[in-house]
TIPA-224984 format. One record per residue: residue in three letters; residue number from 1; x, y, z of N, C-alpha, C in turn. Coordinates in nm, 3 decimals, m for minus. Layout:
BEGIN
NODE res   n      nX      nY      nZ     caX     caY     caZ      cX      cY      cZ
NODE ALA NUM       X       Y       Z       X       Y       Z       X       Y       Z
...
***
This chain:
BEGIN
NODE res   n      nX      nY      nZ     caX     caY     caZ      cX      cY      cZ
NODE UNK   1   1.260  m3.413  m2.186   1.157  m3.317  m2.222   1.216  m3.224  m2.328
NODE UNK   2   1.126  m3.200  m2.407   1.176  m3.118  m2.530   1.187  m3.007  m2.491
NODE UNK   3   1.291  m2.904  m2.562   1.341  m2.755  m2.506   1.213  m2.645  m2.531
NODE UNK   4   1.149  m2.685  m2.601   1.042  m2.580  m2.654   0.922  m2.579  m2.515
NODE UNK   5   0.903  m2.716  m2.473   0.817  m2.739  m2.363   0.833  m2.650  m2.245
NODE UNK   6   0.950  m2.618  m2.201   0.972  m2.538  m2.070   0.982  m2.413  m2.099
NODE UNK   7   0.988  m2.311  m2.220   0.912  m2.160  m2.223   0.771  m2.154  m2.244
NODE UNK   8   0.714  m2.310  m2.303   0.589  m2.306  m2.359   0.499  m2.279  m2.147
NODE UNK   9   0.606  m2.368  m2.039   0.487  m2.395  m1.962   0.518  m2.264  m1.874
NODE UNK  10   0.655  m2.185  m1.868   0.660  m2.089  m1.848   0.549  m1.993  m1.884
NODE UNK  11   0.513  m1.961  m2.016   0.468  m1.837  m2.094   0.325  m1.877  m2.016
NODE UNK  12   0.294  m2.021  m2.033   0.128  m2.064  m1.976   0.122  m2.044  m1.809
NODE UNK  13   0.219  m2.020  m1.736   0.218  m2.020  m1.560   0.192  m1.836  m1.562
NODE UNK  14   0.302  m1.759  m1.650   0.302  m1.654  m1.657   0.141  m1.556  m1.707
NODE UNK  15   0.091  m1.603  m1.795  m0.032  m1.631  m1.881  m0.141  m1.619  m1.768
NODE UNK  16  m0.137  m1.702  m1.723  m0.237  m1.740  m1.535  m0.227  m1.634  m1.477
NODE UNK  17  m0.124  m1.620  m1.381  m0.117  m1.514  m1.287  m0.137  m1.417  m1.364
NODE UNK  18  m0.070  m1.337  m1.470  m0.132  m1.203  m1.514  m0.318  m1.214  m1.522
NODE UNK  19  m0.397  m1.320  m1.595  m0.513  m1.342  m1.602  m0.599  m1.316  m1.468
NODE UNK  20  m0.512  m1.408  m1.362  m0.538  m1.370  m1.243  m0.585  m1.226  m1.162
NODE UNK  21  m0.474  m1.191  m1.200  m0.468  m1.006  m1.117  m0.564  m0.934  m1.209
NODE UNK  22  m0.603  m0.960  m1.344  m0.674  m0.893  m1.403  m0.831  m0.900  m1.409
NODE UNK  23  m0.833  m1.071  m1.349  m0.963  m1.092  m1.309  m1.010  m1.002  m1.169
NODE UNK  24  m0.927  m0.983  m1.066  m0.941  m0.930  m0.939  m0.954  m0.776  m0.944
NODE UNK  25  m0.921  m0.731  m1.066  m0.944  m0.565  m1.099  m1.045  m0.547  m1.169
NODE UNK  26  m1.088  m0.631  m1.257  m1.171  m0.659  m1.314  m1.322  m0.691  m1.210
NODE UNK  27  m1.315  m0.787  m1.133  m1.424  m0.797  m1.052  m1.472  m0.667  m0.949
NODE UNK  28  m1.339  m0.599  m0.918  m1.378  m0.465  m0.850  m1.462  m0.347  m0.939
NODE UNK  29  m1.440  m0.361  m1.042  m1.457  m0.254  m1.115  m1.642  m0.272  m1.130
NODE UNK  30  m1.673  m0.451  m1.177  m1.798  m0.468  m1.221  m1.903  m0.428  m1.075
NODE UNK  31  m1.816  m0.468  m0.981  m1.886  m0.445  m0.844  m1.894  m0.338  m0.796
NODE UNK  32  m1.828  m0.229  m0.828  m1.809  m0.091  m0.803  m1.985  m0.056  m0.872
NODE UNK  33  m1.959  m0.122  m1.006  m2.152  m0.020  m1.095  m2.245  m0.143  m1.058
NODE UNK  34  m2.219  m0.238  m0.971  m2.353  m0.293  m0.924  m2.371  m0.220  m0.778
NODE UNK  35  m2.259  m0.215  m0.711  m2.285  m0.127  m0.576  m2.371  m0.009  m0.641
NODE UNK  36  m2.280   0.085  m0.726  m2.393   0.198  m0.690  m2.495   0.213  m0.768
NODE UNK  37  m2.502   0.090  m0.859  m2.706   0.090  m0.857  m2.803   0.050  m0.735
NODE UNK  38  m2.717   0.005  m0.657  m2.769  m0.073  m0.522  m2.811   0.055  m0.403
NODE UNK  39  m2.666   0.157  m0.425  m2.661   0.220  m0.364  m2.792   0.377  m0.386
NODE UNK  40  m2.797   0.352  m0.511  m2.882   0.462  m0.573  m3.022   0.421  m0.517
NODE UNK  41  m3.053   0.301  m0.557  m3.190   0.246  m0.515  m3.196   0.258  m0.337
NODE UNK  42  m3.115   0.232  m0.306  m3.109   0.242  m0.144  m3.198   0.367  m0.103
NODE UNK  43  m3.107   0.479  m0.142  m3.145   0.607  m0.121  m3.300   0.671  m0.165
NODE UNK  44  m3.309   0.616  m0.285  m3.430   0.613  m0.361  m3.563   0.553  m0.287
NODE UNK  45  m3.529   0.454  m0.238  m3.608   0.369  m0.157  m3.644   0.432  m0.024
NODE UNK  46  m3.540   0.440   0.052  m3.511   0.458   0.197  m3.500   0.313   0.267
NODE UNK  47  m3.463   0.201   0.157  m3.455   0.034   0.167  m3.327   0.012   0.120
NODE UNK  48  m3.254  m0.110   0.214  m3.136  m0.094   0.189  m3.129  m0.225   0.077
NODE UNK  49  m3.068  m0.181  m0.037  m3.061  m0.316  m0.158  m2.924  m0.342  m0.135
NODE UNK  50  m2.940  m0.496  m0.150  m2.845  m0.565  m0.224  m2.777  m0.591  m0.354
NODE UNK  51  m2.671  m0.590  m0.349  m2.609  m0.558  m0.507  m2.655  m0.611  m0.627
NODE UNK  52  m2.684  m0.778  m0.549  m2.670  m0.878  m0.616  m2.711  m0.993  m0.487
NODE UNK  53  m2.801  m1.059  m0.542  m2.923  m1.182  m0.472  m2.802  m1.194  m0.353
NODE UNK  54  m2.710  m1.271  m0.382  m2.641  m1.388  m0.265  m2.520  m1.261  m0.152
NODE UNK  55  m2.535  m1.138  m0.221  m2.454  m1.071  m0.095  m2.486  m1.072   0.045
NODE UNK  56  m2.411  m1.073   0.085  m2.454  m1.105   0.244  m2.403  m0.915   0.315
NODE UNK  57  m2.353  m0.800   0.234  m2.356  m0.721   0.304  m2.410  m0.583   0.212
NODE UNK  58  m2.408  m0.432   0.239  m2.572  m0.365   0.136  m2.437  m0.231   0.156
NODE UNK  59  m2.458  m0.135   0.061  m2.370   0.002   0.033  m2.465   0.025   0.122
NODE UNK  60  m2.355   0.123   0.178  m2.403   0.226   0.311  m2.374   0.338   0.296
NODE UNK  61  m2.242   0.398   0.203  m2.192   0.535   0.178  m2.119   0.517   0.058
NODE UNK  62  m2.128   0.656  m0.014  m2.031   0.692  m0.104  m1.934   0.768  m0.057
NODE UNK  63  m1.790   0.756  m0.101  m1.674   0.804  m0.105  m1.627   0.930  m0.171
NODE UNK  64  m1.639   1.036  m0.205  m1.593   1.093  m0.343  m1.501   1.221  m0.307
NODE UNK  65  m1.394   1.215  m0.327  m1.242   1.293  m0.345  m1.259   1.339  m0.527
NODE UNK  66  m1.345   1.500  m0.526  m1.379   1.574  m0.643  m1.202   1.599  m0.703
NODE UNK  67  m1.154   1.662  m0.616  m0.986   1.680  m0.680  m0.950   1.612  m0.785
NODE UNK  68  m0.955   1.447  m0.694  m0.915   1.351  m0.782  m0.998   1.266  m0.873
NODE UNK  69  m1.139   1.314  m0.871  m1.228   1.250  m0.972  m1.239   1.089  m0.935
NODE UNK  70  m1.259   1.085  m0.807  m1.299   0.969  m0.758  m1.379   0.930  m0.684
NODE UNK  71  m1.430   0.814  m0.674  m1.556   0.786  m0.616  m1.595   0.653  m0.582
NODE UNK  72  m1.600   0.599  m0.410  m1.616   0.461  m0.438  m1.749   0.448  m0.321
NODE UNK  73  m1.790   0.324  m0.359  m1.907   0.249  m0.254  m1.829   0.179  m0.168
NODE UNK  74  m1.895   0.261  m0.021  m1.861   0.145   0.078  m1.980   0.065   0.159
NODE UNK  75  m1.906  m0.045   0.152  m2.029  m0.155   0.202  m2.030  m0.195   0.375
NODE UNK  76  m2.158  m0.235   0.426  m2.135  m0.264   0.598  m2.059  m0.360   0.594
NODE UNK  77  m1.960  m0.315   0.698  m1.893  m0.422   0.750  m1.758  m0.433   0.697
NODE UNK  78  m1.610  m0.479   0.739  m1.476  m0.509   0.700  m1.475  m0.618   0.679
NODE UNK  79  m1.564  m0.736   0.692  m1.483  m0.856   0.640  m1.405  m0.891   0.513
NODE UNK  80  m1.334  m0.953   0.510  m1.238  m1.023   0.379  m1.291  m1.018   0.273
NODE UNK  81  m1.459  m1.105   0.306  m1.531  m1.051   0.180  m1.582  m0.943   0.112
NODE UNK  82  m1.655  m0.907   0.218  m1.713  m0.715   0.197  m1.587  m0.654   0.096
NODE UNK  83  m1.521  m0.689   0.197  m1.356  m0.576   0.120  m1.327  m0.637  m0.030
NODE UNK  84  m1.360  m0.711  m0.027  m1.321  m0.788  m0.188  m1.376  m0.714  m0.294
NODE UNK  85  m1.471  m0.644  m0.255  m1.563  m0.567  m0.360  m1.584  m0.465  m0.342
NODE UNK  86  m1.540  m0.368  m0.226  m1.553  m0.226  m0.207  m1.481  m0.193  m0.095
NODE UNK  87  m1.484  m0.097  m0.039  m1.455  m0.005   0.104  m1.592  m0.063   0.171
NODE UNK  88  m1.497  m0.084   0.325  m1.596  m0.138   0.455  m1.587  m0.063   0.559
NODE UNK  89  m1.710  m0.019   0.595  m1.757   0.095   0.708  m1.716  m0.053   0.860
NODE UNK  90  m1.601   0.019   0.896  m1.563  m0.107   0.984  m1.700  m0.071   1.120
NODE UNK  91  m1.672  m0.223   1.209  m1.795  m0.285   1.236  m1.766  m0.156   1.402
NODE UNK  92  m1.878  m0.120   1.427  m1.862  m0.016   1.590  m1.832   0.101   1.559
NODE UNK  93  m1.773   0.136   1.478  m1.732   0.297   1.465  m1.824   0.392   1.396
NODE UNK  94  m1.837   0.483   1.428  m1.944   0.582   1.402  m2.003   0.569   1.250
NODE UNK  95  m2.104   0.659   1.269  m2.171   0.698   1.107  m2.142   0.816   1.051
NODE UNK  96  m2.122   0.820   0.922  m2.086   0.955   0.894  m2.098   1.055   0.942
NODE UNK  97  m2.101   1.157   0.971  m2.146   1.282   1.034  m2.204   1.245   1.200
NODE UNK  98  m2.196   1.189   1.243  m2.231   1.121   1.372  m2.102   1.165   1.467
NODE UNK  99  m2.138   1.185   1.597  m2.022   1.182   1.731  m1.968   1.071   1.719
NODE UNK 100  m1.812   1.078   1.683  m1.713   1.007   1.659  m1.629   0.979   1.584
NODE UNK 101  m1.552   0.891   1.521  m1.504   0.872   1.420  m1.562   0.733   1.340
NODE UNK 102  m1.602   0.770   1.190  m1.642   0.686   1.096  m1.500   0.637   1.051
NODE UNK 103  m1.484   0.518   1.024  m1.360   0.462   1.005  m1.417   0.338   0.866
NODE UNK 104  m1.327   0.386   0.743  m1.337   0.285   0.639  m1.228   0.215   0.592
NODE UNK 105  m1.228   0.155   0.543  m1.129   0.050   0.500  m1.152  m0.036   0.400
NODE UNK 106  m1.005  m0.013   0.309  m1.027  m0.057   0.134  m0.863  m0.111   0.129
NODE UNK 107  m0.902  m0.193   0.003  m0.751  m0.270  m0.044  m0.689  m0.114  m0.087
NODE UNK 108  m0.572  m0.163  m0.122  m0.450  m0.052  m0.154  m0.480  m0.045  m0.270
NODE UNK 109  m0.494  m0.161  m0.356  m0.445  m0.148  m0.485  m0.583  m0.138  m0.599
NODE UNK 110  m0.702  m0.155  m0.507  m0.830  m0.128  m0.594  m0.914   0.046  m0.508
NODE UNK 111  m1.006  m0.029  m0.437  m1.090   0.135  m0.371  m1.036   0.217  m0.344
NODE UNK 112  m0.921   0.160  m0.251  m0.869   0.289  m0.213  m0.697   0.312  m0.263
NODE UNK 113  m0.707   0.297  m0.375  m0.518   0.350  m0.461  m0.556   0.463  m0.476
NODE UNK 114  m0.672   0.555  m0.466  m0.678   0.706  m0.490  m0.609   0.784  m0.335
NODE UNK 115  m0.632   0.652  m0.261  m0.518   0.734  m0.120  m0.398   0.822  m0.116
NODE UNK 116  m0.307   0.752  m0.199  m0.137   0.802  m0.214  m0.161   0.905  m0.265
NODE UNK 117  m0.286   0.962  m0.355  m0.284   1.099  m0.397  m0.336   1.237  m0.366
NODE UNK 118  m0.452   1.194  m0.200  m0.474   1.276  m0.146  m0.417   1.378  m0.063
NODE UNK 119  m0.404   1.479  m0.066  m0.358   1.581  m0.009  m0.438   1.633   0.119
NODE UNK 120  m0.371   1.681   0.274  m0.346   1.759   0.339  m0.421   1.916   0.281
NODE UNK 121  m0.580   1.903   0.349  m0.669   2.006   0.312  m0.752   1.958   0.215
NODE UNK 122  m0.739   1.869   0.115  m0.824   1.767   0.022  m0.991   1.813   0.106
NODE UNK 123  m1.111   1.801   0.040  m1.191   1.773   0.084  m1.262   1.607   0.061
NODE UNK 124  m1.314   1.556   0.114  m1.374   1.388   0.143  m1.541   1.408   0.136
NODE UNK 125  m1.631   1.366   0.071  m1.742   1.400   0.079  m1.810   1.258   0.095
NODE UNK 126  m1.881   1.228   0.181  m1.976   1.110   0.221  m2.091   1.136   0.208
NODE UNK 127  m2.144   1.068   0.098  m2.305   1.042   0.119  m2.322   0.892   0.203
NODE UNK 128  m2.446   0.911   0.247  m2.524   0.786   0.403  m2.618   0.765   0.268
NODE UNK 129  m2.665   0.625   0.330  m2.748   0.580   0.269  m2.877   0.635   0.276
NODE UNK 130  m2.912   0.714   0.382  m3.034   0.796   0.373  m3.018   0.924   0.304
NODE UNK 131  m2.881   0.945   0.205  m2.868   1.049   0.142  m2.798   1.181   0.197
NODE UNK 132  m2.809   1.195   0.336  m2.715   1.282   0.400  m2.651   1.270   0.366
NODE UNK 133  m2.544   1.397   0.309  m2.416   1.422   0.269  m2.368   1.497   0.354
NODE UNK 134  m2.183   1.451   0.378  m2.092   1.540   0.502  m1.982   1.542   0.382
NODE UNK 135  m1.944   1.696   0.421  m1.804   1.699   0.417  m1.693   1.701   0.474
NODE UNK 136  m1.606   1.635   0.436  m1.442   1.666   0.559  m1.356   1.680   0.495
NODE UNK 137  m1.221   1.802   0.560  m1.103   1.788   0.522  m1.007   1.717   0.559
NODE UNK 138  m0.954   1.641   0.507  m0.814   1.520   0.528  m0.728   1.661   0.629
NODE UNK 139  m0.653   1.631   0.741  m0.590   1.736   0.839  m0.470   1.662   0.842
NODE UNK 140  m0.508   1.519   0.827  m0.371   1.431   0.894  m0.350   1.339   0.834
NODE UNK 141  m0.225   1.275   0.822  m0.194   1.066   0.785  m0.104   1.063   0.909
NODE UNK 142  m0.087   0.901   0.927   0.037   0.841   0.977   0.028   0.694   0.928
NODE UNK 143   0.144   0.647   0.960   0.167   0.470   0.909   0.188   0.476   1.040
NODE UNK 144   0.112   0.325   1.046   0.059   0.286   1.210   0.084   0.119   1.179
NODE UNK 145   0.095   0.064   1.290   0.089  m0.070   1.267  m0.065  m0.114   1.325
NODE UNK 146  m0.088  m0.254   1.214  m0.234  m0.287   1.239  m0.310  m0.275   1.339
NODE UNK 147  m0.237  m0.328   1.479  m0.263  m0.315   1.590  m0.243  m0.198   1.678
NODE UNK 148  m0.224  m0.133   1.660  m0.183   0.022   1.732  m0.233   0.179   1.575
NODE UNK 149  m0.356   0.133   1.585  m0.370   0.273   1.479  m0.429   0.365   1.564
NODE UNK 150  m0.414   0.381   1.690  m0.425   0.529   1.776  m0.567   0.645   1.758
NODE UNK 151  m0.615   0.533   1.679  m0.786   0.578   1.677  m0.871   0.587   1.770
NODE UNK 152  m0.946   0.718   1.836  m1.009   0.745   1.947  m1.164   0.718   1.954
NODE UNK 153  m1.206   0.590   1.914  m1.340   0.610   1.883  m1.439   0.691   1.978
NODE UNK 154  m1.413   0.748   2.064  m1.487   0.778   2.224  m1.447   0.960   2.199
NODE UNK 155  m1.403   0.982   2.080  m1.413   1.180   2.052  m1.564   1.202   2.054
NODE UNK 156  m1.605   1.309   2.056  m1.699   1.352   2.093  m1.730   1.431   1.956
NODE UNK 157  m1.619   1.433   1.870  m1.632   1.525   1.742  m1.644   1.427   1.599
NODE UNK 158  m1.736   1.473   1.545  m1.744   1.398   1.409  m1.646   1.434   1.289
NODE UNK 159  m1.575   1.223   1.286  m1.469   1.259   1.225  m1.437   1.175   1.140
NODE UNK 160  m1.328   1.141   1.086  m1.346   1.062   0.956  m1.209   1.013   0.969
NODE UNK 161  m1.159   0.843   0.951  m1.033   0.767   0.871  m1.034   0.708   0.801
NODE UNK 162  m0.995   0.718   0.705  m0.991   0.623   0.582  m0.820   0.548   0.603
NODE UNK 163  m0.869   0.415   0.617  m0.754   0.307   0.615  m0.744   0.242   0.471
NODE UNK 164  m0.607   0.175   0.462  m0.541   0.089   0.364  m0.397   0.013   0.454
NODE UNK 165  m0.387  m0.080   0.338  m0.232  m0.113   0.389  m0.114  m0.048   0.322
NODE UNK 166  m0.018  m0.023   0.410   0.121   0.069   0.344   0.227  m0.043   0.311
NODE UNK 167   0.343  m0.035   0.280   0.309   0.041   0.175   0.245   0.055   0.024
NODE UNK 168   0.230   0.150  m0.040   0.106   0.167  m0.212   0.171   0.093  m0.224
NODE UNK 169   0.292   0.076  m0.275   0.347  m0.018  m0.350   0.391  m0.186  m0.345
NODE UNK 170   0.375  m0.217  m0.218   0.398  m0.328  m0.194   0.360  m0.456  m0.249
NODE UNK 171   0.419  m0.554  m0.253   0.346  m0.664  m0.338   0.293  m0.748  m0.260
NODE UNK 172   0.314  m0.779  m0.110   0.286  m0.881  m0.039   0.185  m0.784   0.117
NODE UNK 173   0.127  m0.853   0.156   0.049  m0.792   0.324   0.202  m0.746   0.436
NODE UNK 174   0.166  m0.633   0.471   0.265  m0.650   0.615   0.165  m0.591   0.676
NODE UNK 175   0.245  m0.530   0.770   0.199  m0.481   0.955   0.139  m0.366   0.964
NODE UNK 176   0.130  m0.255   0.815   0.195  m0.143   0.850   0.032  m0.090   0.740
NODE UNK 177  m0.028   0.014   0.853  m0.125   0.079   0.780  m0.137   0.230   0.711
NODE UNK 178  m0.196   0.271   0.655  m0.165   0.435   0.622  m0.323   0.467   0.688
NODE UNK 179  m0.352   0.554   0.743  m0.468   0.602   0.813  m0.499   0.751   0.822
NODE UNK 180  m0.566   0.807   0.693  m0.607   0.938   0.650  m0.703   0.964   0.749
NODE UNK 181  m0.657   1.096   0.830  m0.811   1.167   0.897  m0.823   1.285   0.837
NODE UNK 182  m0.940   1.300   0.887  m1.046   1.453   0.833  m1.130   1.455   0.940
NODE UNK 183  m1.180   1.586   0.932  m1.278   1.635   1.060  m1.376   1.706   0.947
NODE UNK 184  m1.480   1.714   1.001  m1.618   1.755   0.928  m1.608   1.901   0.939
NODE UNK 185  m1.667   1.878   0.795  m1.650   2.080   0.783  m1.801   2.140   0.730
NODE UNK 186  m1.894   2.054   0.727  m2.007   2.076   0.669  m2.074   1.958   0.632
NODE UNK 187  m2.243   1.994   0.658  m2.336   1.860   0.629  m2.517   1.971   0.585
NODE UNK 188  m2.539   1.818   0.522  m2.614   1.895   0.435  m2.691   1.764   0.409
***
């Protein structure tokens, strides 16, 4: 094999995977402004839309951390897929502003990478799909492992976690979650 051939299939393997990861940031991003036209109409409606014909799950809340000028749609449900395209209002746990804890969950490295920058007193603002808006302050984190995140769904107080996997930086899945709470400080 000629010497030129093996940087050529290098540069083309290398070529892929970058294409790759850029397609997967790329698809979050387009799905982020079809969610919240979906999400807008929702509210608008008092009907819950779909993003797009073949989704099988509908925005239920907005996300938005003003500090950090961020803002994401989360969709019903945690599955693999849901999560592929937004933050997932995992399946049993409360509703926003509701007795209990609302519990969401987003990749690290798309919905929720605005995590690593929230602060202790931060405010969290949730709009519901019927437009109710709550606010909460972030009080707490811990890194928890998947199976033991020490979440009380059975409080009696309306409350808020936002999950990811730890660590931000990691390149591969492990065990190990980061799990932001807040307690409600106002609704409206």
């Amino acid at each position: 094999m000629p010497r030129c051939v093996v940087p050529l299939v290098v540069a083309l393997v290398g070529l892929a995977l970058f294409g790759h990861g850029a397609l997967i940031h790329a698809k979050a991003m387009v799905a982020q402004v079809l969610l919240d036209r979906a999400f807008s109409q929702t509210i608008a409606t008092g009907h819950s839309v779909k993003p797009w014909s073949w989704a099988d799950t509908v925005p239920v809340a907005r996300i938005d951390v003003k500090r950090l000028g961020v803002s994401t749609i989360a969709l019903a449900g945690s599955s693999g897929q849901a999560l592929a395209f937004g933050a997932g209002h995992v399946e049993g746990t409360a509703e926003p502003g509701e007795r209990g804890i609302a519990v969401f969950s987003a990749h690290r490295d798309t919905h929720f990478r605005f995590l690593r920058d929230v602060r202790i007193g931060d405010e969290i603002e949730v709009v519901r799909r019927d437009g109710k808006t709550f606010r909460y302050r972030a009080d707490a984190f811990s890194i928890v492992r998947f199976d033991a995140s020490g979440i009380d769904p059975t409080t009696d107080n309306p409350e808020l976690v936002l999950s990811t996997c730890w660590p931000f930086d990691a390149l591969t899945q492990g065990p190990e979650r980061y799990v932001l709470h807040a307690t409600l400080i106002a609704a409206r």
